[in-house]
N, C-alpha and C positions, 0 to 999 in steps of 0.2 A: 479796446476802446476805454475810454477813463469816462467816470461814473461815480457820482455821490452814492455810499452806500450805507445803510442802514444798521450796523452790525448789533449794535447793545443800545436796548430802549432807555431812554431818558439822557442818554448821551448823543456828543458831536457827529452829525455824519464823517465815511471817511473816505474822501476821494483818492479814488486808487482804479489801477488797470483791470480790466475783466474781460472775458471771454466776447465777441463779438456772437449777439444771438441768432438763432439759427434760423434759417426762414423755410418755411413750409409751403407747399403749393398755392394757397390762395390768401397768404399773405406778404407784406409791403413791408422792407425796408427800406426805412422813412430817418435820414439824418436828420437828426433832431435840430433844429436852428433856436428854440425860445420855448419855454416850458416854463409855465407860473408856479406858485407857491402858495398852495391852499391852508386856509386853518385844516383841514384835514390833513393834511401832513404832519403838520403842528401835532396834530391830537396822535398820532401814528408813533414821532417821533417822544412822542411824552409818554404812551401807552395807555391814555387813556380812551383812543381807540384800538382795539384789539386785531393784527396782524398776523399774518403767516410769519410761517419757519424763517429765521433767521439766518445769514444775511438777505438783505429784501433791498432790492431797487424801486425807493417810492417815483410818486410825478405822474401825472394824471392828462395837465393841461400841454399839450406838446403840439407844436406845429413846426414842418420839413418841410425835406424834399426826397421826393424816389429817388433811391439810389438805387436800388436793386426789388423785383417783383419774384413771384413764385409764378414755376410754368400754367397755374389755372388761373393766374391773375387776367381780366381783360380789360379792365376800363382806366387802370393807371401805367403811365410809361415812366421810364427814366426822368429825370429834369421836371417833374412837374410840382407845383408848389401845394401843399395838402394841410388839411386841418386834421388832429384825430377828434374820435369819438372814444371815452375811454369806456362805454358802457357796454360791456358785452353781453347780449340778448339772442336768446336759442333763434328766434323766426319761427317759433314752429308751435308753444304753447297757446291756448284760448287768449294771453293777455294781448301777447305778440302780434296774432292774427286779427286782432281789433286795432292794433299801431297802437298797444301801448307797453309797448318795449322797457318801457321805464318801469313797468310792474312783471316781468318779466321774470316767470315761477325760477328759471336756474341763473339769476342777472348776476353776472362779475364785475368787477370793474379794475382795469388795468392799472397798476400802479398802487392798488389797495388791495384786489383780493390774493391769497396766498396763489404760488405758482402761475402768476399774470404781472412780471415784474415793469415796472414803470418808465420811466423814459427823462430821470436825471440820469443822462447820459445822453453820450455822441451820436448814437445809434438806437430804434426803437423794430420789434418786428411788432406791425400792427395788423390785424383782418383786414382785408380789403372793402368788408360791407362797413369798417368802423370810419374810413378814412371820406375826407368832401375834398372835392378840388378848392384849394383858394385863389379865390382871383387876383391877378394882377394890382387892380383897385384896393386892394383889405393886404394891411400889412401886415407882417409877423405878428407884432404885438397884437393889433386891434382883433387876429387872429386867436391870440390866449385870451384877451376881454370876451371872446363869442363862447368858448371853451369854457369859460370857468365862471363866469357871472351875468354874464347875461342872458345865456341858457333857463337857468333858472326864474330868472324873472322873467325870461319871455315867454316860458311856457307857463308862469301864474297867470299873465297877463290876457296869454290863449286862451286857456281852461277857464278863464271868467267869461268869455265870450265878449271880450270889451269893444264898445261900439264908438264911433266919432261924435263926435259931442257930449259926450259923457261925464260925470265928474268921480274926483279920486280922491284919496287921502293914503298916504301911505308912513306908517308907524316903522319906524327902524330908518333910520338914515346912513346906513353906513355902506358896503362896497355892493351889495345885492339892493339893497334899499333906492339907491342912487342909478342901477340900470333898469331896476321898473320905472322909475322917473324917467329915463330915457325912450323905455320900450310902451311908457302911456302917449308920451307925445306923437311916436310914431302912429299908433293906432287912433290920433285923433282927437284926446282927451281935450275938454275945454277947460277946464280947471284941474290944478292940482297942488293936495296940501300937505305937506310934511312935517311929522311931528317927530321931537326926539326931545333926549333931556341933557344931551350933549350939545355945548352952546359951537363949539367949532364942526361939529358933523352937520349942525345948521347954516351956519355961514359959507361953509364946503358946497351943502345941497343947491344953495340957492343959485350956484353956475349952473345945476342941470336944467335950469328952466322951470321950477316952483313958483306957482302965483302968489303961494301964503307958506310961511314958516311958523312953526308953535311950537313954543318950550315948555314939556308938561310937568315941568318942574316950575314952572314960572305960574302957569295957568292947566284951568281946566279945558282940554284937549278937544271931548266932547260938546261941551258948551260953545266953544271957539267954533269949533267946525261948523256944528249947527246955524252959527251967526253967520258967517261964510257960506252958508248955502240957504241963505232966507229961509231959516228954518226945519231945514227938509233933511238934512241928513247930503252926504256923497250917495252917487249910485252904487260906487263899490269902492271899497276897504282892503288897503294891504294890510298884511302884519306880519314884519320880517324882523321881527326880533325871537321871538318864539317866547313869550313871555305871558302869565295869566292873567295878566291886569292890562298888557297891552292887547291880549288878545279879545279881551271884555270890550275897552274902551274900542278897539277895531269895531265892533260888531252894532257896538250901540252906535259910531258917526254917522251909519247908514241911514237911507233914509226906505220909507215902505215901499216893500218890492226890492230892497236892496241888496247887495252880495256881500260877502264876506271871504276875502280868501287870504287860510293862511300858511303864509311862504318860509315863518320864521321853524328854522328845528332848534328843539332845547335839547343842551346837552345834562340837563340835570331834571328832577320828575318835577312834574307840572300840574296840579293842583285846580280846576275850576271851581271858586267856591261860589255857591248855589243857595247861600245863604238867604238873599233875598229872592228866592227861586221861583215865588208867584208872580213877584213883579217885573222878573228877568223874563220867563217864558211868556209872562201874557204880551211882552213887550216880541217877543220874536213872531208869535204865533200870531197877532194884529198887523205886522206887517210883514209876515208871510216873506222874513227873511231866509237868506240862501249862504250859506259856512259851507265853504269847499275850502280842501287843505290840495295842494299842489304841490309835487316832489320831483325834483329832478329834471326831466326831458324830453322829449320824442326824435326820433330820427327826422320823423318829415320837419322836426321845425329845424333843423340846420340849413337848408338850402333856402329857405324864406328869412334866415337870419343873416348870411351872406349874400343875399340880394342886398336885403335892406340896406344892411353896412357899406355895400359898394354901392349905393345910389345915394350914401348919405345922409338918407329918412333916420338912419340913428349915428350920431354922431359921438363919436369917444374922448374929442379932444380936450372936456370938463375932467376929466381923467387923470387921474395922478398916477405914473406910472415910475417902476424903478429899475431899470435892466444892470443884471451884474452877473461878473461871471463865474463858473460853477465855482472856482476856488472860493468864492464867497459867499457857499448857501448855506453857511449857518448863521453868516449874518442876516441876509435874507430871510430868514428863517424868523431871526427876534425881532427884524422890522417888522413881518407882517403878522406877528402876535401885538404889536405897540400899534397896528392899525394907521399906520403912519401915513402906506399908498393905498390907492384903488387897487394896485399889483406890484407885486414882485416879481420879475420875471429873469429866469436865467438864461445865457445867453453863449451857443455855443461858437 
C-alpha cells in the first residue's frame, strides 16, 4: 500500500510502498478515505514532539471503510463507513472505569505513540472499540472535523457542564477556538464573545455565529466583556490559546459563581504571575470561582457528537476545509502551520 512516511526528523515525508498491516482478531481494517493534518504532526515532523523508532507512519484523524475484520470482531461488517478513535485506552484502570479514558494510566495514541503507526496511508489496522459507525448523513470530511477539532472542544464545553442560556467568551479564535463556538451554540449558549488579537481570525469567527468580536490588541478584553454582560462577567470562559495573560484575562471575564476552562495547551513553559496575588485571589475566592483545564476526549462523547452533526444542531459548513492528495502532504503540511484552513485533509 503507498503511505507517507516519516523517515528523518525535520525533513520531507516520503511516499513510497509498504507492507499492508497485519490484522489481528479484534481489529478493523479500515481503508483509509481522508485523514487530517494536525499541528501535531507538524510538531512530530519538526521533532519538537518526541516520536518512536524511525521510519514511523504519522496521522491520527482517519475516517474509511471496512474492508476486512478480525474473526472476534462483531459489531463492524465489510462496506460500512467508520470514524476512528486514535486514542488507545486499557478499559480496565481506575480512570477508565470512571469513562475517563482520556486519563487513561497506559493511553497510546495511534499515529503518535511509537509501535501504533498512523494511517497516512491506504490502509489502517484499527481496535474495534476505537472505531464509531458513521452515518450516512456526516461526510468524510465533516468526519475528520469530529476526529480532530471538535472533540476537543466538545468535550471543554462537556466538562464545564454548560447549560442553555448561559453566556460565554471564548479567547483563541483559531481552528479549536471556532468549534467551541460551534459546540456552545449547540448546547444553547445565549451569548457569545470572541476575543483574539488577530484581525482576520475575527473576521473568520464572526461566520460561526459570534454576538460580539474583541481585538485585545485594540481594547481591553476584560473591561469589553464586562460591558457586554451588564457588568457581570460570562458564566463561563474559554481559553484556547494556552497562554498566561489570556489565561488571567479568561478567568477575571467571568462573572461570581463563574467557570473557567482551559482548552489552550502551550507548547513552551508558562509562567502565572501572582504579582498582584491579594488582589487576584481575593477576587477568585469572593466569587467562588471554578478553573477546570480540559484535555482531550471521552469515548462516550463520540456518538453524542455524531448524532449532533447528522441532525445538524452543529453545523461545519463556516469551515475552511482543503482536501489534497497524499502526493501533496508536505504541502499540506506548510499550509496548516500558515493556519491558512480550519483543515487539511488528505484524500485517498
Amino acid at each position: 500500500m503507498k503511505a507517507a512516511v516519516l523517515k528523518t526528523l525535520k525533513e520531507p515525508l516520503v511516499i513510497e510502498d509498504v507492507p499492508l498491516p497485519t490484522l489481528g482478531p479484534k481489529n478493523v481494517l479500515m481503508k483509509v478515505k481522508q485523514c487530517g493534518i494536525c499541528i501535531t504532526d507538524i510538531k512530530m515532523v519538526s521533532g519538537v514532539r518526541p516520536t518512536g523508532n524511525l521510519p514511523f507512519i504519522i496521522g491520527h484523524e482517519g475516517v474509511g471503510i471496512v474492508e476486512d475484520v478480525g474473526k472476534e470482531v462483531t459489531h463492524f461488517k465489510t462496506g460500512e463507513r467508520v470514524l476512528m478513535d486514535p486514542l488507545l485506552s486499557c478499559g480496565m484502570c481506575l480512570n477508565c472505569s470512571f469513562g475517563r479514558d482520556n486519563m487513561c494510566e497506559s493511553r497510546r495514541l495511534i499515529g503518535i505513540t511509537n509501535e501504533t503507526p498512523g494511517v497516512y496511508a491506504e490502509y489502517g489496522v484499527i481496535p474495534e472499540r476505537n472505531l464509531y459507525k458513521l452515518p450516512d448523513e456526516v461526510s468524510f470530511s465533516d468526519g475528520v472535523l469530529i476526529n480532530s477539532l471538535l472533540s476537543p472542544a466538545f468535550h471543554g464545553v462537556k466538562r464545564m457542564d454548560f447549560k442553555a442560556s448561559e453566556t460565554a467568551c471564548v479567547y483563541g479564535l483559531g481552528s479549536i477556538g471556532t468549534m467551541t463556538i460551534l459546540a456552545l451554540k449547540a448546547f444553547g449558549a445565549s451569548q457569545i464573545i470572541g476575543v483574539d488579537i488577530n484581525e482576520q481570525a475575527l473576521k473568520n469567527a464572526e461566520k460561526f455565529g459570534l454576538d460580539y468580536v474583541i481585538n485585545s490588541k485594540k481594547e481591553d478584553p476584560v473591561k469589553r466583556i464586562r460591558e457586554l454582560t451588564g457588568g457581570k462577567g460570562v458564566d463561563v470562559a474559554f481559553e484556547v490559546v494556552g497562554n498566561h495573560e489570556t489565561i488571567l484575562q479568561a478567568i477575571y471575564s467571568t462573572r461570581h459563581g463563574g467557570r473557567t476552562c482551559i482548552l489552550g495547551v502551550p507548547f513552551y513553559h508558562v509562567v502565572i504571575d501572582f504579582k498582584d496575588a491579594l488582589g487576584f485571589f481575593h477576587e477568585l475566592s469572593e466569587k467562588e470561582a471554578s478553573i477546570i483545564i480540559a484535555w482531550g476526549y471521552t469515548r462516550q462523547e463520540f456518538p453524542m457528537m455524531l448524532n449532533m452533526v447528522k441532525k445538524r444542531l452543529i453545523d461545519f459548513s463556516p469551515c475552511r476545509t482543503k482536501v489534497i492528495p497524499l502526493e501533496e502532504v508536505n504541502e499540506g503540511i506548510k499550509w496548516t502551520g500558515e493556519g491558512k484552513y480550519t483543515r487539511v485533509i488528505i484524500e485517498f
